[in-house]
C-alpha positions in Angstrom: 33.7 44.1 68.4 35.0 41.1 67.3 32.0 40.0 66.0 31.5 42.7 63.3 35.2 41.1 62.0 33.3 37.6 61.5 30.1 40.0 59.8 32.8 41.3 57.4 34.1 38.0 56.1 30.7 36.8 55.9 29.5 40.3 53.8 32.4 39.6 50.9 32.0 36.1 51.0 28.0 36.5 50.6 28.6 39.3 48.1 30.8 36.8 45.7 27.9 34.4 46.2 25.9 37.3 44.7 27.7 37.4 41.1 28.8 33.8 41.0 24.6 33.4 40.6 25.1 35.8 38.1 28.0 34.4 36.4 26.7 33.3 32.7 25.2 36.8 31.6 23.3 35.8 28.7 20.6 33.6 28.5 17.2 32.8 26.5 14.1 34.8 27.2 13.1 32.0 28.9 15.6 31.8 31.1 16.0 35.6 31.9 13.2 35.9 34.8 13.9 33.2 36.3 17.8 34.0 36.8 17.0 37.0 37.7 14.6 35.9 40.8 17.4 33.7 41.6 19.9 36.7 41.9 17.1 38.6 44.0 16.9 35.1 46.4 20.8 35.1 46.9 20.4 39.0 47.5 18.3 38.6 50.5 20.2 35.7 51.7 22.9 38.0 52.1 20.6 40.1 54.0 19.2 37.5 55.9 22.2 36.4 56.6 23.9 39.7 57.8 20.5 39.7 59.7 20.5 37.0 61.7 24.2 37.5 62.9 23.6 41.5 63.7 20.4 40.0 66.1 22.8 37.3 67.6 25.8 40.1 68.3 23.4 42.6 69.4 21.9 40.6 71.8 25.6 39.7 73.5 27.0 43.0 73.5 22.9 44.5 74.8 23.5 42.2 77.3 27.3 42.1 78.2 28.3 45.7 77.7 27.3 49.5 79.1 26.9 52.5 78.0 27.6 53.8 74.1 28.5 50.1 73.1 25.5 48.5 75.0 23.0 51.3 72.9 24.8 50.2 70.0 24.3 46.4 70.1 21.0 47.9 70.9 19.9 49.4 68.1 22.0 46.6 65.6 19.3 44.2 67.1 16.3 46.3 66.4 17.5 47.2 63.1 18.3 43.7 61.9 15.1 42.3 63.4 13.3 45.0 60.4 16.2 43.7 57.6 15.2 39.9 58.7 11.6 40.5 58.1 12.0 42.0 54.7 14.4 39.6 53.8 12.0 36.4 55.0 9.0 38.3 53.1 11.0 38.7 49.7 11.8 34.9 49.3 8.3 34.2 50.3 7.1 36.1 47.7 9.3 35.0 45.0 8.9 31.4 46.2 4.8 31.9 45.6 5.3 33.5 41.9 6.3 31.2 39.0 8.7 33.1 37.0 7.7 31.4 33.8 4.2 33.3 33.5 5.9 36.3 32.4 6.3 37.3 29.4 9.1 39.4 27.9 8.6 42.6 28.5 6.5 42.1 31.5 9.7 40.5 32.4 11.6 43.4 31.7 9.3 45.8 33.4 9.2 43.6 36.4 13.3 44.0 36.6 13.4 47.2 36.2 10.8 48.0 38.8 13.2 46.2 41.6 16.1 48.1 40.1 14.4 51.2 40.9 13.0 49.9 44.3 17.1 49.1 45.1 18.1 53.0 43.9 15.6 54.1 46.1 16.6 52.4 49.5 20.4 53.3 48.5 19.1 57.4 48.7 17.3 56.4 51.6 20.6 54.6 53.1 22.4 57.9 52.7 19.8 59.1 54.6 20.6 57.2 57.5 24.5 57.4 57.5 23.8 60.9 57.7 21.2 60.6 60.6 23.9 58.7 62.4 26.6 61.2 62.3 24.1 63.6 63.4 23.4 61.5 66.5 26.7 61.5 67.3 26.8 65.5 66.5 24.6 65.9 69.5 26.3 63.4 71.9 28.9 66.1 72.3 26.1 68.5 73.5 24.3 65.8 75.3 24.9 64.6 79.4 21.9 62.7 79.8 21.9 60.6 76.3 25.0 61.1 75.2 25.7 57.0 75.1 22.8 56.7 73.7 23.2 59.2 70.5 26.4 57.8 70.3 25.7 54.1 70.2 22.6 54.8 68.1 24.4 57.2 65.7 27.4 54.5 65.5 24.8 51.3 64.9 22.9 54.0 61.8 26.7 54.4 60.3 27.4 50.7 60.3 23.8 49.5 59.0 23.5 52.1 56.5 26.8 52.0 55.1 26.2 47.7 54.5 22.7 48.6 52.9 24.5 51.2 50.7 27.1 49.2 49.7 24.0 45.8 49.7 21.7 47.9 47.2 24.2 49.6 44.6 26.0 45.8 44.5 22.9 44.3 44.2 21.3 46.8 41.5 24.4 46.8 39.1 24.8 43.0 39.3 20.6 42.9 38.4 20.8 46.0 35.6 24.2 44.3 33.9 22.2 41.1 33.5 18.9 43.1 32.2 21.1 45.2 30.0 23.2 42.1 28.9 19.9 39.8 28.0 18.6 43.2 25.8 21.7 43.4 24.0 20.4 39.9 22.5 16.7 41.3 21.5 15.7 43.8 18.9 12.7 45.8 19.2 10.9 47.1 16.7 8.0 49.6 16.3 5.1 48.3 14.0 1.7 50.6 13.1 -0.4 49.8 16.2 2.4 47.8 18.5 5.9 47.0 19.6 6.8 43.9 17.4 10.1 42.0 19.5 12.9 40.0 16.9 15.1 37.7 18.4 18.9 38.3 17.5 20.9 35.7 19.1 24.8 36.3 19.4 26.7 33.3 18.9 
């Protein structure tokens, strides 16, 4: 278990990556998007990242141990290799899309779409947390799979608690910096449309 000590230092140390890209919180409407892809990019980094060294560890431990801790390197592995794909297809996606073509409130509708997406997975994260102590619920009343409930339960425990913690970090770093650049714009209705008046704060 060593290992998940080195994952640890590597999940704060991504994490302060994470709001050092979000450090200077208010910015011009053309600069808004694009900071906030960038915050997105360091995101999955982090989960790239944690990716990559769950795959490595799982593959040891699959191969080195038995029993509950072998199923549980087990299922780190195949788990990662799903966080590793969405990761890789997120950057390629934002690396494809120039962040200048947006307008304002497309913009603003764009962010607010991914903060959505992010409160989504963290219900869904519960989920799994939950799924995990329930695989190691029936371990107890299990002889033929008990290490493997147990290993699986303990791997859904450990992966859904980072993507918990991952997505609410991730969505209140991305909805400060939405909130923060709308403090700095004014909307206001006119007869047929939403007219937008720029109030800097100097």
């Amino acid at each position: 278990m060593k290992g998940f000590y080195t994952l640890r230092w590597l999940f704060l140390l991504a994490f302060i990556m994470i709001f050092a890209m979000d450090a200077d919180a208010q910015v011009s409407s053309d600069e808004f998007y694009p900071r906030h892809v960038q915050t997105q990019n360091a995101g999955m980094y982090v989960l790239g990242s944690w990716a990559v060294a769950n795959i490595a560890i799982g593959a040891h431990g699959w191969n080195r141990f038995n029993g509950e801790k072998k199923y549980f390197h087990q299922m780190n592995l195949f788990w990662n290799t799903v966080n590793l794909g969405i990761a890789g297809f997120a950057l390629y996606n934002n690396m494809r899309t120039d962040p200048l073509m947006f307008g304002v409130e497309e913009a603003l509708g764009e962010a607010r779409k991914i903060e959505k997406i992010l409160l989504i997975n963290s219900g869904l994260d519960v989920a799994y947390i939950g799924t995990g102590f329930l695989l190691r619920h029936l371990s107890s009343n299990s002889d033929k799979r008990k290490d493997l409930l147990k290993g699986y339960g303990n791997s859904l425990i450990l992966q859904g608690s980072f993507l918990l913690v991952f997505d609410l970090i991730l969505y209140g770093v991305l909805h400060s910096s939405r909130m923060d650049f709308m403090e700095g714009i004014s909307f206001s209705m006119g007869e047929s449309y939403w007219g937008v008046s720029w109030c800097y704060r100097f």
